[in-house]
C-alpha positions in Angstrom: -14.2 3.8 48.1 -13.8 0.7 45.8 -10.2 0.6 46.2 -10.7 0.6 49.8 -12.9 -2.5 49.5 -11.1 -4.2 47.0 -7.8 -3.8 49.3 -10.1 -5.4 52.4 -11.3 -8.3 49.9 -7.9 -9.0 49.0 -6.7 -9.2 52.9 -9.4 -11.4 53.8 -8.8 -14.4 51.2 -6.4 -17.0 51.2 -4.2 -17.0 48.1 -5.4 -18.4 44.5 -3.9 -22.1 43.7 -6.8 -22.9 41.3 -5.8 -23.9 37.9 -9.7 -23.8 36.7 -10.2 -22.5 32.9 -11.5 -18.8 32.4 -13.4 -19.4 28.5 -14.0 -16.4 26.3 -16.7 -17.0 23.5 -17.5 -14.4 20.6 -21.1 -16.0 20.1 -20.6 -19.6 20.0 -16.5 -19.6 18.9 -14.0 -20.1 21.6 -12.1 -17.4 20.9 -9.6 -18.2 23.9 -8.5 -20.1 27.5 -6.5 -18.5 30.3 -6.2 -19.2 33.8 -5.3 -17.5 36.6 -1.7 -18.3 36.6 -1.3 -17.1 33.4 -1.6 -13.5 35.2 -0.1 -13.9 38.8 2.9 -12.3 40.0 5.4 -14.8 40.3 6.5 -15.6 44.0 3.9 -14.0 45.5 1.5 -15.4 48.2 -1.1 -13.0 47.8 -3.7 -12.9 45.0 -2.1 -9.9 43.1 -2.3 -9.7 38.8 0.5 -8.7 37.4 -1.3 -5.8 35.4 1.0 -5.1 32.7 0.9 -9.0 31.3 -2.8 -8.3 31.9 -3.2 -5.5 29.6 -1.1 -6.6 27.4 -4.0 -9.6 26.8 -6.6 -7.0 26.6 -4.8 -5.1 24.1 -3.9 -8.3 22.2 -7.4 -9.8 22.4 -9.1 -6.2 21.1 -7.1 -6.6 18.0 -7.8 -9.9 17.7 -11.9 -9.2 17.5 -12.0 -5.8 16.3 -14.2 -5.2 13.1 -13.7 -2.3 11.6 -17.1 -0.1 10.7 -18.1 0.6 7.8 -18.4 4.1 6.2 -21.8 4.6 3.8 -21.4 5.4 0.8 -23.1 6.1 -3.1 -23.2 2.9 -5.7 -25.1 4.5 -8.7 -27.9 6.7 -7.3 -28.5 4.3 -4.1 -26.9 5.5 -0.9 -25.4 2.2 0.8 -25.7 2.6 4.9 -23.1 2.6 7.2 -22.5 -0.6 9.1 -20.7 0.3 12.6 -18.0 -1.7 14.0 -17.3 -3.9 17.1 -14.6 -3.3 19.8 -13.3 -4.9 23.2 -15.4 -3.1 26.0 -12.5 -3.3 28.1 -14.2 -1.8 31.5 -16.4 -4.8 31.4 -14.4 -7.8 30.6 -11.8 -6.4 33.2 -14.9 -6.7 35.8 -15.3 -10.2 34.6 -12.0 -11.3 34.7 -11.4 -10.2 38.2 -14.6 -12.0 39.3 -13.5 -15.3 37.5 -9.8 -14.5 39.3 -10.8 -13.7 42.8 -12.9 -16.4 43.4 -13.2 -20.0 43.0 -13.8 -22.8 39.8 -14.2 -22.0 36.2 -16.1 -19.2 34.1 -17.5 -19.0 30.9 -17.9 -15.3 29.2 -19.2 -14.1 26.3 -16.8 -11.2 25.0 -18.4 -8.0 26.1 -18.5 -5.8 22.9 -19.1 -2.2 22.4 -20.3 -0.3 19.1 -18.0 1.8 17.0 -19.5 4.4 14.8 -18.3 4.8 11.6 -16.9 8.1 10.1 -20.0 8.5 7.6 -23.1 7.7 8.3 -25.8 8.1 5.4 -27.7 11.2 6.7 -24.2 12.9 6.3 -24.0 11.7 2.9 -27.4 12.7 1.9 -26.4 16.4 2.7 -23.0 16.9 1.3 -23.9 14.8 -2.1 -25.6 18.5 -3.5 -23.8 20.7 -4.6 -21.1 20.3 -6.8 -17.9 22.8 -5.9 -15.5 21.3 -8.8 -15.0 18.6 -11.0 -12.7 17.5 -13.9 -11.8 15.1 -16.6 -8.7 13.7 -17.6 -8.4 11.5 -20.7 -6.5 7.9 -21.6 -6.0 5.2 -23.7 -8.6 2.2 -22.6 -6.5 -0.2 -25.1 -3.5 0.3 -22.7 -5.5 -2.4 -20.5 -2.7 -2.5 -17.4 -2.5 1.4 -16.9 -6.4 1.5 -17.9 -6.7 -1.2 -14.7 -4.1 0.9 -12.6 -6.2 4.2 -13.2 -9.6 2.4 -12.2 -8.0 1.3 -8.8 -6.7 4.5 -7.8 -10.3 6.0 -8.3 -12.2 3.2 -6.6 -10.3 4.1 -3.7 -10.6 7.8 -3.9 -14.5 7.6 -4.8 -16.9 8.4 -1.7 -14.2 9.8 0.4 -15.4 12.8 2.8 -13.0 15.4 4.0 -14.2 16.9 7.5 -13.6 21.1 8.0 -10.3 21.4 8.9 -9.2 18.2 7.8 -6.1 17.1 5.5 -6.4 14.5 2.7 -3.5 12.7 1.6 -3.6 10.7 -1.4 -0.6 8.4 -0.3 -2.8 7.4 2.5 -5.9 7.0 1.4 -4.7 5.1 -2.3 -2.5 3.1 0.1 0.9 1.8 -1.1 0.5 0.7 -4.7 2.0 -3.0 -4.9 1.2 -6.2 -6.8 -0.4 -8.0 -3.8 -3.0 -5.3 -4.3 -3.9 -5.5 -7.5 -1.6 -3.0 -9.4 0.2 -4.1 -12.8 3.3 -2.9 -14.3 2.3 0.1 -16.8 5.6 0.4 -18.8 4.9 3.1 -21.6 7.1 5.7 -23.2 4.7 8.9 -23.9 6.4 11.0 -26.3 10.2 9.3 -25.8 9.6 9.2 -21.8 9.4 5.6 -20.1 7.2 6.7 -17.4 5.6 3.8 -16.0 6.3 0.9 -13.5 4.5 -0.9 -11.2 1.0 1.2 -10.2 2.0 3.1 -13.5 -0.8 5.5 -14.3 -1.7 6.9 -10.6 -0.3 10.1 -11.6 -3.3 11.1 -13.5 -6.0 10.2 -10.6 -4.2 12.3 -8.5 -3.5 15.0 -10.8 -7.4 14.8 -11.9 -8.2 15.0 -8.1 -5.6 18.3 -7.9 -7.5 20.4 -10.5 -10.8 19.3 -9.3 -10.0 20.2 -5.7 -8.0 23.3 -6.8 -11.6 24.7 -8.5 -13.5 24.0 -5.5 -10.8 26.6 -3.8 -9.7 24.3 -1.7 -6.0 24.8 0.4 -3.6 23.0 -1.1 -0.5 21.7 0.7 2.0 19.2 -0.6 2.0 19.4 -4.4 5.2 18.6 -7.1 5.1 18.5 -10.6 6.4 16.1 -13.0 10.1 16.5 -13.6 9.1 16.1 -17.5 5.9 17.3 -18.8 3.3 15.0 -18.8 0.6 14.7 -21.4 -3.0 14.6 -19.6 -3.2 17.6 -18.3 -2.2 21.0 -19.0 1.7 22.1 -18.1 2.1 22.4 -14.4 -1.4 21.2 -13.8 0.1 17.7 -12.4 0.3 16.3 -9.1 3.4 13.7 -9.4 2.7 10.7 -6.2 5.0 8.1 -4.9 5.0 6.0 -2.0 8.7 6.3 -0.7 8.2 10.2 -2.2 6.2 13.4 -3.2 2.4 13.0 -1.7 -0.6 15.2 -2.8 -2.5 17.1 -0.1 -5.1 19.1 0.3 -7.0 21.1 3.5 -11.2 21.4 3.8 -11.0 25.2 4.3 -14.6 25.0 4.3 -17.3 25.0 7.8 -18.8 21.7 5.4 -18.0 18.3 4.2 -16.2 17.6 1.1 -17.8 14.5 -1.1 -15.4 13.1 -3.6 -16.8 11.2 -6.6 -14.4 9.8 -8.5 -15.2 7.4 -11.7 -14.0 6.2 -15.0 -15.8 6.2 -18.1 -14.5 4.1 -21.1 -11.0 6.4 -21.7 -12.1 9.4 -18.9 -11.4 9.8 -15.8 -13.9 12.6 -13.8 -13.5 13.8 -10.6 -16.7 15.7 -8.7 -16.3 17.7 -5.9 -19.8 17.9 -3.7 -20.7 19.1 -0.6 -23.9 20.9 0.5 -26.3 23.2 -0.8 -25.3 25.6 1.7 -21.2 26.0 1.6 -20.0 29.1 0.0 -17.1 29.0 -1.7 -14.0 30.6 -3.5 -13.5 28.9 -6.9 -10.6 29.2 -8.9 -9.8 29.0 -13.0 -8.6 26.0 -14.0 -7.5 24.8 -17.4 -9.5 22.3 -19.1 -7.3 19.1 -20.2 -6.8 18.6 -24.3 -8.8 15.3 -25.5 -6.3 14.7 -27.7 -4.3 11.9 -26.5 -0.4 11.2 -27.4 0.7 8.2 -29.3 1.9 5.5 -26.8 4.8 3.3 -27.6 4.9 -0.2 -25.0 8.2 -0.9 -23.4 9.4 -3.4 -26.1 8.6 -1.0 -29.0 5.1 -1.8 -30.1 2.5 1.0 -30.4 
């Protein structure tokens, strides 16, 4: 029925020669100006938009005002709240537009929002941070200050992640691509007569800490490869090697629950906790503890 009347409406005006300003505002910021030109089909006498160009705007102008939500999460024994995001509410400002373009003079909007929820909310959090499923500890130097730094990174970004039933965690795409810009330092140590490190050097133990933690809460594991040499924080074949043009680490919730992880570093430790709630029931599996005892390191240009 509305097509029929917008077809009538259409038929029964002139065509559109007005070059008067259609405003958007986010509050009180102009966030742009567009006229009706700007979205007429060229060579045509009849009011038509040339929908395509049109979208294209909409889509632009959504990713210029998105925010992102924010997920809650655990700082010390305080759960923080979510914060939910903003998005385009592109049904409405396509009503207003077409007002603005089939009529006459300017218009002045505010940019019609709608919420996005984040992924975790706090009552989720509450319930899953129970039980714990699996945890371990890995240990390291603290003096070697740039791997030390690279370690404590990694685990920020792991810490307070949740894993949904049925979902997969990667750790390339969570950690994110390991690069100066972001913070990581060049971590160039030989550990018994291996130089192992380079930029982001030292991300192999977070995600072979997170492997034996997840792999005692009985979780699936998918993409896993070892070290090509032996490494020394955890026991042999207990590693998780990670790269971001190679291996990935991954793992599958097999459980009708949340997983919590909570990942943290304590002076030369690195512990990962596996949570979830009181009521999952799962299938642990034996995992070897990792030795305390940490290798002598020798620096890149021979120091220890």
């Amino acid at each position: 029925m509305s097509q029929y009347w917008l077809l009538s409406f259409l038929l029964m005006i002139s065509p559109i020669n007005d070059d008067s300003i259609f405003t958007i505002k986010k509050e009180e910021k102009v966030i742009t100006q567009i006229q009706r030109e700007d979205f007429a089909i060229p060579q045509s006498n009849l009011p038509f938009i040339e929908m395509k160009k049109f979208e294209s705007f909409m889509e632009d102008l959504d990713k210029k005002t998105f925010i992102a939500p924010k997920d809650a999460y655990i700082k010390g024994n305080t759960i923080i709240p979510e914060i939910e995001g903003k998005r385009l509410y592109r049904k409405e400002f396509k009503n207003q537009f077409f007002r603005y373009y089939f009529s006459k003079g300017v218009s002045t909007i505010q940019l019609p929002l709608i919420s996005v929820p984040a992924r975790v909310d706090r009552d989720l959090i509450s319930q899953i941070n129970v039980k714990t499923i699996g945890q371990y500890v890995t240990y390291f130097n603290s003096n070697n200050k740039n791997r030390s730094h690279n370690i404590s990174l990694a685990t920020e970004a792991i810490n307070n992640y949740v894993i949904f039933p049925g979902e997969t965690f990667s750790f390339n795409d969570v950690v994110g691509k390991r690069t100066k810009g972001k913070g990581y330092l060049r971590a160039p140590v030989i550990v018994r007569g291996e130089l192992s490190e380079d930029i982001g050097g030292g991300i192999c133990q977070v995600s072979s800490t997170l492997f034996n933690a997840v792999d005692r809460a009985g979780v699936e594991i998918g993409e896993r490869f070892s070290h090509s040499k032996r490494v020394p924080y955890v026991p042999k074949g207990r590693d998780a090697t990670v790269s971001w043009y190679g291996p990935d680490f991954t793992f599958t919730n097999p459980y009708e629950f949340p997983l919590l992880i909570s990942a943290h570093i304590y002076g030369g430790q690195m512990i990962v906790v596996i949570k979830s709630s009181d009521e999952i029931e799962t299938s642990p599996r034996h995992v070897p503890n990792a030795s305390k005892i940490l290798p002598k390191e020798i620096s890149a240009n021979g120091d220890t």
